[in-house]
C-alpha positions in Angstrom: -5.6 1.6 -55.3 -5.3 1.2 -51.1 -6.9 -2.0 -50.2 -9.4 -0.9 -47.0 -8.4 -4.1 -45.0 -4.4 -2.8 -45.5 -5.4 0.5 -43.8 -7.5 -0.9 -41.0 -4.5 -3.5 -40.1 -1.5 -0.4 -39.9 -4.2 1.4 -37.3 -4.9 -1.4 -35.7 -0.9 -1.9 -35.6 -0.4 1.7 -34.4 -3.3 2.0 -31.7 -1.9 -1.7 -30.6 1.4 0.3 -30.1 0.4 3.0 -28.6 -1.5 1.3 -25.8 0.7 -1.1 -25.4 4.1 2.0 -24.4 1.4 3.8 -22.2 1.8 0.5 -19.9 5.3 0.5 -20.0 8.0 3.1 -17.7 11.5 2.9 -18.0 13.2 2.9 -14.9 15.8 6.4 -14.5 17.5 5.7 -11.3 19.2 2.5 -9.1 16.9 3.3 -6.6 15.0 -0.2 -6.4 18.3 -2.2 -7.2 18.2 -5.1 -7.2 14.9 -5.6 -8.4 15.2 -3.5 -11.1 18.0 -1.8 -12.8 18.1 1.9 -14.3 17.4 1.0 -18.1 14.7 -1.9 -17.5 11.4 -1.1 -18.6 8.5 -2.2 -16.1 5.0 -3.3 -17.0 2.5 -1.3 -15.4 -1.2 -0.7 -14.9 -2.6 2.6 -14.5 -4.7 3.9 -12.0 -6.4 6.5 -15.5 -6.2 5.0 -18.6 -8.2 7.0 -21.3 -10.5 7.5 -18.1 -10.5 3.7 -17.1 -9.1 2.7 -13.7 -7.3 -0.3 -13.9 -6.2 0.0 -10.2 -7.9 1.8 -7.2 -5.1 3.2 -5.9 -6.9 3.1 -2.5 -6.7 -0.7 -2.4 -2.7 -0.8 -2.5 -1.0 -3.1 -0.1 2.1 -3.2 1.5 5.1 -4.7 -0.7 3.3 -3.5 -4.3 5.6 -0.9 -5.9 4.0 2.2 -7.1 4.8 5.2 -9.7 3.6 8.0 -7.9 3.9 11.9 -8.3 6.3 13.1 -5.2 6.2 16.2 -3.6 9.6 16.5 -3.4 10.8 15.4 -6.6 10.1 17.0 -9.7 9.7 13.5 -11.9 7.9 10.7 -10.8 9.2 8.3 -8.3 9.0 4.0 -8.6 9.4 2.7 -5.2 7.6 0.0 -3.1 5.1 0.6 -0.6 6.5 -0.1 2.9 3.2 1.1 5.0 0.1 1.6 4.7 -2.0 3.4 7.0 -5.0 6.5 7.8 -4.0 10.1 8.7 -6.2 11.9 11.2 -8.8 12.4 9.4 -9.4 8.9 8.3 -7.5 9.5 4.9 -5.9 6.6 3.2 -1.5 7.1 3.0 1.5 5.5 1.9 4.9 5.3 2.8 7.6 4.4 0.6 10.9 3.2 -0.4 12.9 2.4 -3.0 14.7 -0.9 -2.1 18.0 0.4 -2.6 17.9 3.2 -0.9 18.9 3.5 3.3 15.8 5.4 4.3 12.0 5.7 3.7 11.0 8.3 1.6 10.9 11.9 2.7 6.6 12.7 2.6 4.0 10.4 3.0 2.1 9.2 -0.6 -1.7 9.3 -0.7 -3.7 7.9 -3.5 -3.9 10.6 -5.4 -0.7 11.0 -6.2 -0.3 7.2 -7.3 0.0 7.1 -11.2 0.5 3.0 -11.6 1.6 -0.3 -10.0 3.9 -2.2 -11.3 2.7 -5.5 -12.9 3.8 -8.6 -11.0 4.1 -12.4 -12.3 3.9 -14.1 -8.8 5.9 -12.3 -6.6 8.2 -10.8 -9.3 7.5 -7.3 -11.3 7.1 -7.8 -15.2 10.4 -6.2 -16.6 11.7 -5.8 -19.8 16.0 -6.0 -18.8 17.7 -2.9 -20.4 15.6 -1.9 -23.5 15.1 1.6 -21.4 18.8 2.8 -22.3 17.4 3.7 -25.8 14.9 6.2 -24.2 17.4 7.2 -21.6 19.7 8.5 -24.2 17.4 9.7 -26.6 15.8 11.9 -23.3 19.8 12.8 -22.0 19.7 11.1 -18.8 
């Protein structure tokens, strides 16, 4: 016979799990080297989380790094926040750059687009070192 308080511990284990890798992104690229290395998995919050908004994505700052969905990349991008600053119509942007890379990226970022910020312990991001390559292989990349 299954003993009730068994089954409600393994979901409890499982939903743990599952909420805990939706706050996690592993990092595909050198772009933000040395902060971060391709392979390292960063903590994040998310800006919707099962309809919760852990960050307003509005209320970034200059120096936070973001995951954000680029217009002119087809996978989202993890770079730092370099400027913030209001269009012409009073809207809210972002410019950004991974801290690796020689130049700013290409289009401007505006809330909407940001997905998450990456968790920070003082002034350092929350990283897990080089438990990513698993996914990266498994995904090919």
């Amino acid at each position: 016979m299954v003993d009730t308080k068994e089954i409600i511990s393994y979901v409890a284990i499982i939903l743990i799990g599952i909420i805990i890798a939706q706050h996690m992104n592993v990092v595909v690229s050198g772009s933000m080297e040395p902060v971060f290395y391709r392979g390292d998995v960063v903590v994040i919050e998310k800006t919707d989380f099962l309809g919760l908004n852990e960050i307003n994505a509005s209320d970034l700052s200059v120096g936070n790094i973001v995951i954000y969905h680029a217009t002119w990349f087809p996978d989202p991008v993890i770079h730092r926040i370099i400027y913030k600053g209001q269009d012409s119509q009073g809207k809210t942007y972002y410019i950004t750059k991974g801290d690796n890379n020689p130049v700013q990226d290409p289009v401007v970022v505006y809330p909407d687009q940001v997905e998450a910020k990456v968790i920070n312990i003082g002034n350092t991001p929350l990283i897990i070192p080089k438990i990513g390559y698993i996914t990266l292989w498994i995904r090919g990349l």
